[in-house]
N, C-alpha and C positions, 0 to 999 in steps of 0.2 A: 813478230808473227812468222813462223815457219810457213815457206811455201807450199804448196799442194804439190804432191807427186804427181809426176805425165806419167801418160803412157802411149805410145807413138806408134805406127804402121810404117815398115820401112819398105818401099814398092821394089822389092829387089828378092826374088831374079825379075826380069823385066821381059814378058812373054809378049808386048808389042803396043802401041801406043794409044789404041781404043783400049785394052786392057789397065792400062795403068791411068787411063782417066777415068775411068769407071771404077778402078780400085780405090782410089783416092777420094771421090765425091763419095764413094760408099764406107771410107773410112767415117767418115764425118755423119753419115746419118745410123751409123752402129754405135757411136758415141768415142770413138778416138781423140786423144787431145792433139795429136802432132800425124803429120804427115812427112816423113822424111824420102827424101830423092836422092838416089846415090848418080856417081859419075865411075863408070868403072865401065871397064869390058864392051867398050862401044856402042853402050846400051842409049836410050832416048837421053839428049842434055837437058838433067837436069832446071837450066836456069829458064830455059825454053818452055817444060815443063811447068815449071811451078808460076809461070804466068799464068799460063793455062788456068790450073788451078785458081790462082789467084781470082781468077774472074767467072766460076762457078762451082765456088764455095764461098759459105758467109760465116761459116763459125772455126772453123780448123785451122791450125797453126801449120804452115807450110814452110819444111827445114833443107838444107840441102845435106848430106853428109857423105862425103866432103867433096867441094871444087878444087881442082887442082889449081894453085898458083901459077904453075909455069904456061898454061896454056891460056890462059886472057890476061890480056894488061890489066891492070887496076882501073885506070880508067873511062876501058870499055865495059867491063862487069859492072861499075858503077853506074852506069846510063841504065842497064838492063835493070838494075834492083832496082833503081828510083821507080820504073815504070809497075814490076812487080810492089811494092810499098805502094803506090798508090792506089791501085785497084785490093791491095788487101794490107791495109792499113794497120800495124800494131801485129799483124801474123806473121809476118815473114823473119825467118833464122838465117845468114850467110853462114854454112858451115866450110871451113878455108881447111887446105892441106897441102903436105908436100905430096902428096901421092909416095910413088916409090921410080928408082932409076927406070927398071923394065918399063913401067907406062910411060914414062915424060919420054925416054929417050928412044926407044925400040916404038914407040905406037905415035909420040905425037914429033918427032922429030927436032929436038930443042934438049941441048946441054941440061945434065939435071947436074946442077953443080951450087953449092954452100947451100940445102934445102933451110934448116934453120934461119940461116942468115935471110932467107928470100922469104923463108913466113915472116918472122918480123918486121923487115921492111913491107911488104906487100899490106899487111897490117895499119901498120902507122901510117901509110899514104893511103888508103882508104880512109882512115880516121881525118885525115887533112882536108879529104875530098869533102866525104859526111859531114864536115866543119862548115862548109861554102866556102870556103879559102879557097882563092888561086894557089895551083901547086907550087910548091918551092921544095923538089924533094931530089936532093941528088944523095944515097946509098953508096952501099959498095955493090949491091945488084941491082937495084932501081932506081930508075931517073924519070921526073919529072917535071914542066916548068911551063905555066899560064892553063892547065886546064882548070875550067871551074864548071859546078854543075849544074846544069838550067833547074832541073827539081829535085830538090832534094826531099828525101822521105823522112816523112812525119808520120806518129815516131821516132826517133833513128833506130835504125837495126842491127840487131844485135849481130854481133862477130863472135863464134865459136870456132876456135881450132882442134882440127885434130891429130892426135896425139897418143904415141906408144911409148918413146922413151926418156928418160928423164930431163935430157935437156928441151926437149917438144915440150912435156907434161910445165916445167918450170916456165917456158914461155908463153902457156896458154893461162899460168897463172896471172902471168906479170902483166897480160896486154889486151888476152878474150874479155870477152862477156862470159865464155861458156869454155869446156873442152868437151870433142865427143871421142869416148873411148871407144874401141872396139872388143871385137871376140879372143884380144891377144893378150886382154886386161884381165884375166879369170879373176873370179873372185876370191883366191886367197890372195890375188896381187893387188885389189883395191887398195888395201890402206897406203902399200907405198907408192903408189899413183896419187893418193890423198896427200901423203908428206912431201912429194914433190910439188904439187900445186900449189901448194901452203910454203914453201920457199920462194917461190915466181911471186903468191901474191904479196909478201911480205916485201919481197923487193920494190914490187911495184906501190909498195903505200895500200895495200887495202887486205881484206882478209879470205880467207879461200872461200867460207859462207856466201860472198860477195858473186860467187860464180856458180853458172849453173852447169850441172855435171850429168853430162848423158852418157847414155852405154848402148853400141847397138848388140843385139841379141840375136846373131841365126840361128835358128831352133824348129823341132819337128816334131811336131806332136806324132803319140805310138800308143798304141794300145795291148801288146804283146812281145813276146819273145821275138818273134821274129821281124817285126817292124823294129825295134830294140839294133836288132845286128844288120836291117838295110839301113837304119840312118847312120849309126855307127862307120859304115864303109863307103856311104857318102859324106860325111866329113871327112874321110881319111883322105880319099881324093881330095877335097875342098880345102884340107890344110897344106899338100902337095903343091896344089896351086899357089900358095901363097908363101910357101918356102922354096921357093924358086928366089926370092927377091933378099938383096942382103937386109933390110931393114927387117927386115922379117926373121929371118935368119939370128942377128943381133940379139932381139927381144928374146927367141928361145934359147940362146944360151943364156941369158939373166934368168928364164924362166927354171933352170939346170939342165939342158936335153943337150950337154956336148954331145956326148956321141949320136947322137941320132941327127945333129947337123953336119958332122961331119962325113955322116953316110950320107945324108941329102947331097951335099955338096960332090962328093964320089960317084952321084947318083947321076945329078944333074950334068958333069963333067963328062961323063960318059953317056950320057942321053940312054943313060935307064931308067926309067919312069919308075919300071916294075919296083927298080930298091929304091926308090926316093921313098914311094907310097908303103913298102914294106919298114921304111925306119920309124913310121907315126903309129906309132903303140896305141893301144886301146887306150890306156892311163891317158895320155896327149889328146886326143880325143876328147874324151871324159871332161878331163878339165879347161879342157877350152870353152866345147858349146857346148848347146843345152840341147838333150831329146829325151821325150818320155812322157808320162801321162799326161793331161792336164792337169792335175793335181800337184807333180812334180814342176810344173813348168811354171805353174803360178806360183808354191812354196820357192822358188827361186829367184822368180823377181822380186818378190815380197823382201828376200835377202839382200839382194841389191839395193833397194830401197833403204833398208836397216841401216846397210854399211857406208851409205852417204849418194850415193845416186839419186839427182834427181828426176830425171827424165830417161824412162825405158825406150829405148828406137826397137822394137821387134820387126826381125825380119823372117819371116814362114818361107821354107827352102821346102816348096811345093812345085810337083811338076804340072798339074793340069789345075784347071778350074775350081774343081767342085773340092780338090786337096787342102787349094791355098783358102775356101772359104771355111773349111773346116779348120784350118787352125790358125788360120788370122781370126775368127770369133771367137777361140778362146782366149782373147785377150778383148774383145770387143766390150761397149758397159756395160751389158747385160747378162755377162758370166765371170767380168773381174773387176776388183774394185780397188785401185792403188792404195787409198786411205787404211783399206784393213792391213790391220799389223802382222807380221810375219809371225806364220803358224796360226795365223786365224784364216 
């Protein structure tokens, strides 16, 4: 049996914390399958968050995307899921990640050092913990030794990592339940995102079907030419922001944009903002996120869906209120339907 396609609400940007429980409980009564909570930008903690959640909502699947590894122990994230699992039983997603050095080191103050090596480990001692085992877990990053967990969630909950480059993508086959791609996965890059995870899972003994494969989505719904060139130059900013970071950086030279990293890089070295955001071409743009009609924006996740995704995380890059309900309801169940096939 092929699983059913999600389609998810991802509550980011995050305009304040009555805001994003009232976005969250209203994803669920517009007919959303997921609810996802990002950790980024020193916005509301997520896992704090999706407690919340957890215990005023009864239908909706509540995801993280993603927790940094390096800032809670396994341990202590452990005690907090258990309690989240309990109040929402069979809902809850841990989405796990390396972040990038600029967050772990410059914001949370903690060496970001062998990030792979510390998602894997981090990994496999939550799998220890989730087991009821007393730990027995000494790594080359992680150690730990007699924690055991008073409740463990029933259920067990599902582990998705996430994941941009090949050695990520190959370990989230080997070890997730899940990977969650992001906006740096463009869709002509799905397939080798696919043939990576299909080498993780083959290593691990199981088959890449076996996982489920999400993608988050910022996007802007537009109705015109000129809403067209404001979203356009707000992603332009928005991918500045996130090529400041080498990991980032990395990915768009596989994506082919040497030159335009090496002007970033010249950019950022010089604390020129103006040429950082001048080297991301309309094309970069383009093929990163998604903006445009409704029509355009659902023929694209329809696409994603085609090409192997199973669960959409949409995130509506809306500044006020009445924006984000205009184009968080275009995805809402009463204007889109995952199951219809792409081009329908």
């Amino acid at each position: 049996m092929v699983p059913r396609k999600r389609i998810g609400l991802m509550l980011w940007p995050a305009p304040g914390l009555d805001a994003d429980f009232a976005r969250g409980r209203w994803a669920e009564q517009v007919g959303f399958d997921d609810v996802w909570l990002p950790d980024a930008e020193g916005m509301q903690d997520p896992i704090a968050l999706a407690a919340t959640l957890a215990v005023s909502t009864r239908r909706v699947r509540i995801c993280t995307g993603v927790v940094p590894v390096f800032n809670r122990p396994a341990p202590i994230l452990a005690t907090s899921v258990s309690v989240i699992a309990h109040h929402a039983p069979g809902r809850f997603v841990l989405g796990l990640g390396s972040s990038t050095g600029n967050m772990v080191e410059r914001w949370y103050g903690v060496p970001f050092q062998r990030p792979l090596t510390h998602v894997r480990e981090y990994v496999q001692l939550l799998r220890q913990i989730f087991a009821g085992e007393k730990t027995a877990f000494a790594g080359a990053c992680l150690r730990s030794h007699g924690f055991r967990l008073q409740t463990l969630p029933q259920p067990a909950v599902p582990l998705h990592v996430g994941a941009m480059g090949p050695r990520m993508l190959q370990l989230a086959g080997e070890l997730a339940d899940g990977v969650v791609l992001n906006d740096f996965t463009p869709p002509d890059r799905l397939a080798f995102a696919m043939e990576q995870l299909d080498v993780g899972a083959r290593r691990g003994g199981r088959r890449v079907e076996d996982l489920e494969i999400v993608k988050r989505r910022a996007y802007i719904v537009t109705s015109n030419a000129a809403e067209n060139a404001a979203a356009r130059e707000f992603f332009r900013r928005y991918f500045a922001f996130y090529a400041s970071a080498p990991a980032y950086q990395e990915v768009m030279l596989q994506l082919g944009y040497a030159a335009a990293v090496a002007e970033i890089r010249a950019g950022y070295a010089g604390r020129d903002r103006a040429r950082v955001t001048a080297a991301i071409s309309d094309d970069m743009v383009s093929r990163i996120f998604l903006f445009g009609s409704a029509e355009q924006c659902h023929a694209q996740a329809r696409a994603d869906y085609a090409a192997g995704i199973g669960a959409l995380a949409m995130s509506p890059q809306a500044a006020t209120a009445e924006a984000f309900a205009r184009s968080a309801g275009v995805f809402a169940a009463a204007a889109f339907n995952p199951a219809a096939p792409a081009g329908g």
